[in-house]
N, C-alpha and C positions, 0 to 999 in steps of 0.2 A: 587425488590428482598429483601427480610428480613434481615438484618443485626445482627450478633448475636453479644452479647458481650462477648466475652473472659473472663477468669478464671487469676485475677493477685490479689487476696487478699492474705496476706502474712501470715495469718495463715495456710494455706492449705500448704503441700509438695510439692515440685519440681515436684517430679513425676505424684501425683495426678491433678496440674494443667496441666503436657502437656498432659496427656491421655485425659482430659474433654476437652482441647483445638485442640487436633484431632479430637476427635468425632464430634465436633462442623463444622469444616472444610468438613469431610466426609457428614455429615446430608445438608449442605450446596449446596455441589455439587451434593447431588441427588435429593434437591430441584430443581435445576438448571437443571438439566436431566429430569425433572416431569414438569417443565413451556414447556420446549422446546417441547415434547412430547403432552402436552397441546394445545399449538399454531400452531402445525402440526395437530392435531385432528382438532381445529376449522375451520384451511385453507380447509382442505378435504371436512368438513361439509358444508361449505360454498358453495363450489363446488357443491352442489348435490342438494342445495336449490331451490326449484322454484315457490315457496309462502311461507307467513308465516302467522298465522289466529289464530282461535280455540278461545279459552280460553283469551288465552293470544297472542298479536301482536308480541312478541318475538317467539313463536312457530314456531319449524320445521313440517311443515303440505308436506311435497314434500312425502314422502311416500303415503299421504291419496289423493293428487291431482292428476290428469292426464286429459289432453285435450281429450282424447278416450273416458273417462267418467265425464263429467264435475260436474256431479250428485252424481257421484259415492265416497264415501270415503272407502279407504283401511283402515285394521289395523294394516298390514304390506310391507314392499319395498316391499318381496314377493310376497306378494298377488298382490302388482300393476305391475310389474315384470310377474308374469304369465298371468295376464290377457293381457299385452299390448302381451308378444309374442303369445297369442290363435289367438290374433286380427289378428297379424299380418300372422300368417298362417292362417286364413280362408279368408284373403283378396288373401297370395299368393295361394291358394286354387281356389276363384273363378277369378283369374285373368289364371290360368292356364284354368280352365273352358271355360274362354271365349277363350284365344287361341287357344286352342284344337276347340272349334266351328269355331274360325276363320279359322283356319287352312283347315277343314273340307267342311267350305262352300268354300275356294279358289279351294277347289280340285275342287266341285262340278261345283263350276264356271269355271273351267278351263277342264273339261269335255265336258259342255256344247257348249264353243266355239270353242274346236276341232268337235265336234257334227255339232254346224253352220256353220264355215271356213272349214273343213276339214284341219285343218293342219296339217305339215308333216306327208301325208299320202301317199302313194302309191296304186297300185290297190286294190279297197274294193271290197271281196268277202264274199256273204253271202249265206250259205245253206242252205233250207226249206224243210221240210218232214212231212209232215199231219199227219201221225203214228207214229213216232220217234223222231219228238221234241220236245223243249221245250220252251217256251216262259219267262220263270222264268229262269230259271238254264244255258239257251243253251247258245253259244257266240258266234255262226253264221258261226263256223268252219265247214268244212265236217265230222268230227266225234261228232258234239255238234252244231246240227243245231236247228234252231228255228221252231215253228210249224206250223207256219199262213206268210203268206207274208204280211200282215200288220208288222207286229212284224220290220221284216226285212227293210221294208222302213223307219220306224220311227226310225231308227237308223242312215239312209243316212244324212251326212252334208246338208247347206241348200245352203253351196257356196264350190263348187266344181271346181277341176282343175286336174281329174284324173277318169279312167276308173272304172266303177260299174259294180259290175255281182252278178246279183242275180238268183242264182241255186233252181230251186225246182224238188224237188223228185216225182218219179208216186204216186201218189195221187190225191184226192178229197179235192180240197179247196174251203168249200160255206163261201166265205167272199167277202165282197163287195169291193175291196179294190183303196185307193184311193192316187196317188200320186201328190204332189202340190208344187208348190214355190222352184224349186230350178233349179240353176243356174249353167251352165258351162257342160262341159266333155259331154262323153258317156254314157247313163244309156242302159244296158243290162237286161231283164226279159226272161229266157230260162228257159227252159225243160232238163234237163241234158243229155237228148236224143234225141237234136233237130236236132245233126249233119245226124243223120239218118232217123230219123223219115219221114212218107208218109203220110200225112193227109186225103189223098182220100184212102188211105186203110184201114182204120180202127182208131179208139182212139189213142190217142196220148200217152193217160197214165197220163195226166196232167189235172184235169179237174178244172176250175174256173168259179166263178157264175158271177163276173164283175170287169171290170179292167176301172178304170179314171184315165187321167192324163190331167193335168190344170196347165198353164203358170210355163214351164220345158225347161229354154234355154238352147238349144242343142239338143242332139239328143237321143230318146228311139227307141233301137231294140227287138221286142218282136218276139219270135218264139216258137213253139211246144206246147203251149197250145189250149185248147178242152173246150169249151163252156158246161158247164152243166147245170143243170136247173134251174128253174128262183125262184123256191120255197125259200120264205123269203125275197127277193130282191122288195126293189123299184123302181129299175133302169129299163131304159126302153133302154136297151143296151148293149152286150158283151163288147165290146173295144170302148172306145172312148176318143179321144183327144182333146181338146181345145185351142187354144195357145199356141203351142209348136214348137221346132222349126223344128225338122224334127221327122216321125215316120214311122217304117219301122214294118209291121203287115205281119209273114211271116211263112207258114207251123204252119196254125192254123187250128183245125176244128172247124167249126160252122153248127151244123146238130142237136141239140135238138131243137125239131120242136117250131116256135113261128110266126108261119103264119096266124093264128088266134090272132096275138097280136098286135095289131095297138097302139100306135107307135114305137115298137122293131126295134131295128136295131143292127144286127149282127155288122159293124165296124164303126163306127161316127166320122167324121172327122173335126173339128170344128176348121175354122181361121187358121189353120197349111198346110203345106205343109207334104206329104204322100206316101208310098209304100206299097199298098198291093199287096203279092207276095206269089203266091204256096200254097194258100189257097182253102180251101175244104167249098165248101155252100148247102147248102139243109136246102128245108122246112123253110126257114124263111120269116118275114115278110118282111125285106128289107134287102138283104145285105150289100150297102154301100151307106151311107149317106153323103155328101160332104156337108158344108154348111160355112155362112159369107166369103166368097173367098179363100175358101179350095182350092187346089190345090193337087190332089188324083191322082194317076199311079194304073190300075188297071191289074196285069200281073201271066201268070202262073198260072192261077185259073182254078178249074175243081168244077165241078157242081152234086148233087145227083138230088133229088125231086127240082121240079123246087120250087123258093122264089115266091111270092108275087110281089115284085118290086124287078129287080136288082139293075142297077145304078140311084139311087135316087140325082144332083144335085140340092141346092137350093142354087143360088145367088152364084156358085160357077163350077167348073170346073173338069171333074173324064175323068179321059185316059182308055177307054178300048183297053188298048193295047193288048189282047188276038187276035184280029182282026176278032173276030166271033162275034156271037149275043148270047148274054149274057143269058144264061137257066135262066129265070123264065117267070109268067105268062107277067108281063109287063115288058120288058126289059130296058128299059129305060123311066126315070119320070124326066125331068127336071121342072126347076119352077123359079119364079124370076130371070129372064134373065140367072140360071143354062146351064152347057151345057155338052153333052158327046162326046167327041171326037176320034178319031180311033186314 
C-alpha cells in the first residue's frame, strides 16, 4: 500500500494543513477499498480459469476454450455459454429420442410375449365375418371382428393355459388356413350356429376352402363348418390334422364333389388321435384318411352320393362306429398293416 506523506511545513496554516491531511487519509482508504475490490476480482477470475494461451501465457483463454469443441475458439463466455447448453439439449434431445424408442420397443416386446405365454389372460374369444371385418382396424370382438380366420389364429398365444374360441360368421372363407405350434388348453373353431345346425340338411352357412393343424398339444373342437371348393388351393384336403393331441371334427359338411381328385381327402387324420362325429359326406374322393397310427372314432355320420373310398386306414386304425357299411364305392381301403374296426 502507498504511504503518503503528510502536510507539516510551517509555512502553511493550521487549517490548510489538516484539510490536505484529511484528504490524504480519505484518498487512502479508498485506495484500500480499490486493492480489496481488486483481489476479489482476481479470486473470482481465477475461478473461472481453465487455460491460459493466445498471445501471451498470462492470457485468460477459458472463454475461447471448451472440451465440446476443442477446435473451436469463442469470442465470448456467451458464445461458449450457448453453444455448450445447444449441446447439451440436443444430447438431452436424442437421449429422450432413444427412450422413447426404448420405451416403445418394451411395449412391443411385452406384447409379443403376452402373444407367446398368453399371460394373464382368461378365455380368448375371437369373431370372424368374411363381409363385416376387418383385418386392419378389427380387434376380434363380436362388434369389431376380424375378416379371414388367418387373421384371428395369428393372434392366439403360442403357450396356452386357457379356453380359445374362435367364432366365425355365415360366410365364404377361400383361405387356406393353417394352425401350428401351440401348446396347452382347449382350441375351439365353430360356426356361431353350430349349436343347431344339421349338416345332412343342407349348408351350414360357414364355407372354408382348408383347415391344417400341425403339433397342437391339447385338444381342437371344430364344428359347423362346410367344405367349399377347391379353386386356388394346393391342398389336397378339407380338415387335416397332424400331431395333435386330440381332434374332434364334428357337424361338418363335406359334399363339393372331389371324387375325381385323387389324393383329396375330405378329413386327414395324421399321428393324433380323433372324433369324427355327425358329419355329412358325398361325392368325395376319400372321406377319412387315418394314417402314421392315427387313432380315428368314426360316429353319427350320414352319407349323400356315395365317396370314392370311405374309410381309408394306412398303418393306422379308424372305428366305424356307425355299425353299418359305410356309403361309398369302396367302403373300406385299409393298407400298411391299417385296420377298420366296428
Amino acid at each position: 500500500m502507498v504511504e503518503f506523506n503528510k502536510m507539516d511545513n510551517p509555512l502553511f496554516s493550521t487549517k490548510f494543513k489538516e484539510d490536505y491531511n484529511e484528504n490524504l487519509e480519505l484518498l487512502s482508504g479508498d485506495l484500500e477499498k480499490i486493492k480489496e475490490a481488486i483481489d476479489a476480482a482476481n479470486i473470482r477470475i481465477s475461478n473461472t480459469v481453465l487455460a491460459a494461451g493466445g498471445d501471451n501465457i498470462t492470457e485468460v483463454v477459458d472463454a475461447r476454450a471448451s472440451s465440446l469443441a476443442p477446435s473451436q475458439a469463442f469470442k465470448t463466455l456467451h458464445d461458449r455459454i450457448s453453444y455448450a447448453e445447444q449441446a447439451l439439449a440436443d444430447g438431452i434431445g436424442k437421449v429422450s429420442t432413444q427412450i422413447a424408442d426404448l420405451d416403445y420397443r418394451y411395449s412391443d416386446m411385452e406384447t409379443l410375449i403376452n402373444r407367446i405365454y398368453g399371460l394373464n389372460q382368461g378365455t380368448i374369444e375371437y369373431f370372424v365375418d368374411s363381409s363385416k371385418g376387418d383385418d386392419v382396424n378389427g380387434t376380434g370382438a363380436i362388434d369389431s371382428p376380424f375378416k379371414t380366420v388367418t387373421k384371428a389364429v395369428s393372434m392366439l398365444p403360442r403357450l396356452l393355459s386357457t379356453t380359445v374360441y374362435i367364432w366365425l360368421n355365415p360366410g365364404k372363407y377361400d383361405e387356406d388356413i393353417v394352425m401350428t405350434n401351440i401348446n396347452g388348453a382347449k382350441i375351439n373353431i365353430l360356426s356361431t350356429n353350430y349349436a343347431t345346425v344339421d349338416p345332412s340338411k343342407g349348408s351350414t352357412g360357414i364355407q372354408v376352402r382348408s383347415l391344417y393343424l400341425e403339433d397342437i398339444v391339447g385338444s381342437v373342437y371344430i364344428s359347423g363348418l362346410e367344405e367349399t371348393n377347391t379353386v386356388g388351393t394346393t391342398k389336397n384336403y378339407f380338415i387335416r390334422a397332424s400331431r395333435c393331441g386330440f381332434v374332434r371334427v364334428q357337424k361338418c359338411r363335406m359334399a363339393y364333389s372331389t371324387k375325381a381328385i385323387d389324393p383329396f381327402t375330405a378329413v386327414f387324420i395324421d399321428a393324433c388321435k380323433a372324433d369324427v362325429n355327425s358329419c355329412y359326406f358325398a361325392s368325395q374322393n376319400v372321406d377319412i384318411r387315418g394314417y402314421n397310427a392315427a387313432d380315428v372314432i368314426a360316429q353319427g355320420t350320414t352319407h349323400g352320393a356315395n365317396s370314392a373310398i370311405g374309410l381309408y386306414p394306412q398303418s393306422s386304425v379308424i372305428y366305424n362306429a356307425n355299425n353299418i357299411t359305410w356309403g361309398a364305392d369302396t367302403p373300406n381301403r385299409p393298407s400298411g398293416g391299417g385296420e377298420v374296426r366296428a
